[in-house]
N, C-alpha and C positions, 0 to 999 in steps of 0.2 A: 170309665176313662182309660185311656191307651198310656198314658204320661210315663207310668214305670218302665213298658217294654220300649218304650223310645228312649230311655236314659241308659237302654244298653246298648245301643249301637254310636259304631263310634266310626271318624273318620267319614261320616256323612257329609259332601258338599253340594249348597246347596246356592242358586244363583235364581236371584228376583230381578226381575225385567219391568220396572216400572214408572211413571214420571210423574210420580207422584211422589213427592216428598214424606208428604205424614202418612201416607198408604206405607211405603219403605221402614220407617222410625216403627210403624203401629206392629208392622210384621217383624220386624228385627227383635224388639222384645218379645212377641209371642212370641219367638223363637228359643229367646233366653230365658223366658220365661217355664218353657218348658226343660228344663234344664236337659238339651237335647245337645250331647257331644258333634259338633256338626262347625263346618267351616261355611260361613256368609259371605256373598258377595253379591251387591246391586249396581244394575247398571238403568242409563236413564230412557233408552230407547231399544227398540230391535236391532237397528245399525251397531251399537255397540255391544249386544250381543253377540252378534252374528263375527265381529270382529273378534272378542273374549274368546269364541268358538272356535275359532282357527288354532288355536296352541291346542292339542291333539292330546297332548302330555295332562293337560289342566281345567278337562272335563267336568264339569258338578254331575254329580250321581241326578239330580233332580233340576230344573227350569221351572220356574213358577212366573207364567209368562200373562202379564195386563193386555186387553186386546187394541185399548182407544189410547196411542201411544203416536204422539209428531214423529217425522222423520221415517219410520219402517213398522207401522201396525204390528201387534202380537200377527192377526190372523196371517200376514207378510211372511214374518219372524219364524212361525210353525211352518208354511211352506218352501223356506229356505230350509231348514233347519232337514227335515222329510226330503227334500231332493240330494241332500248332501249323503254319503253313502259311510262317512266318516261320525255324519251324526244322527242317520237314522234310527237308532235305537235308545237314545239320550231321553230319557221319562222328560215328558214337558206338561205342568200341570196349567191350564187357560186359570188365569185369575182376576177376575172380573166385575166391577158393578152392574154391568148390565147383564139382562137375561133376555134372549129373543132364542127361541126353539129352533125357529131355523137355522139360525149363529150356529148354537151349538150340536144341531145333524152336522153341521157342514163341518167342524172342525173335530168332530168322530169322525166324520169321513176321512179329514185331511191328517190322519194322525194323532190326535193330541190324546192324551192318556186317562185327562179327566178332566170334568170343567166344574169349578168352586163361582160361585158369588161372592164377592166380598163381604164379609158378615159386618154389623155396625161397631157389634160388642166384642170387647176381649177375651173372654172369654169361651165364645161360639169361636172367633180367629182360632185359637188355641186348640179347640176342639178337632175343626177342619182341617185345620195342616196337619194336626197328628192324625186323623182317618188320610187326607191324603195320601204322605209316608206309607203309613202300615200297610195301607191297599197299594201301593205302589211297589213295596218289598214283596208282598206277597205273590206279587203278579209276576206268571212267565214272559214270554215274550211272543205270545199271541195278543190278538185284540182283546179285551176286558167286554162282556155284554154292556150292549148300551144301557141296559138298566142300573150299571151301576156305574157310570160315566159320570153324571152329576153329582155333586157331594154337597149335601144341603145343607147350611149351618143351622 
């Protein structure tokens, strides 16, 4: 388990993009649960993302971005976000129920940093977001092999 070296960083903000209410609640405590020094903040669709995005000043280190979302889809959300030159380098992690292979070629293609399944259990959530983080710190600012693109709870 990763849980101690996530409880040294500190000043980590981190922004869930999703419209789902107990999907939101279920990640907020894995969050807290991970006793992970980190600033939270959810929004309910990609439009208000993309809007959050605009204050330059008030970036999250990380995006943890749902793809089937009313209003401006995750997939939408990631190629805004990648044509923006303000926020092309912003880690965005796809976070997602569904799984279809060719989704997720297409959103390696388009950027995205990693792409997670949403786990059922608390404790696999818990697990994932912290491999996400850690491989996300870890990573320069090249692409990541697609091999290690999906993070499987």
């Amino acid at each position: 388990m990763h849980y101690i070296y996530l409880m040294n960083n500190t000043n980590l903000h981190i922004l869930l993009v999703d419209d789902d209410e107990d999907d939101r609640m279920f990640f907020e405590e894995a969050l807290e649960d991970l006793n992970l020094k980190s600033r939270f903040e959810h929004v309910e669709n990609g439009l208000e993302a993309i809007e959050l995005l605009k204050d330059k000043d008030k970036l999250p280190d990380i995006v943890f971005l749902d793809l089937n979302m009313p209003i401006l889809s995750g997939r939408e959300c990631l190629q805004r976000i990648r044509a923006n030159d303000d926020l092309k380098n912003l880690k965005v992690v796809i976070y997602s129920t569904s799984f279809d292979p060719v989704t997720v070629e297409q959103l390696y293609q388009n950027g995205a940093n990693r792409y997670i399944r949403k786990p059922g259990a608390f404790k696999e959530l818990k697990q994932t977001i912290s491999d996400a983080i850690l491989s996300l710190e870890r990573e320069d600012k090249k692409p990541i092999p697609k091999k290690y693109f999906v993070i499987n709870p």
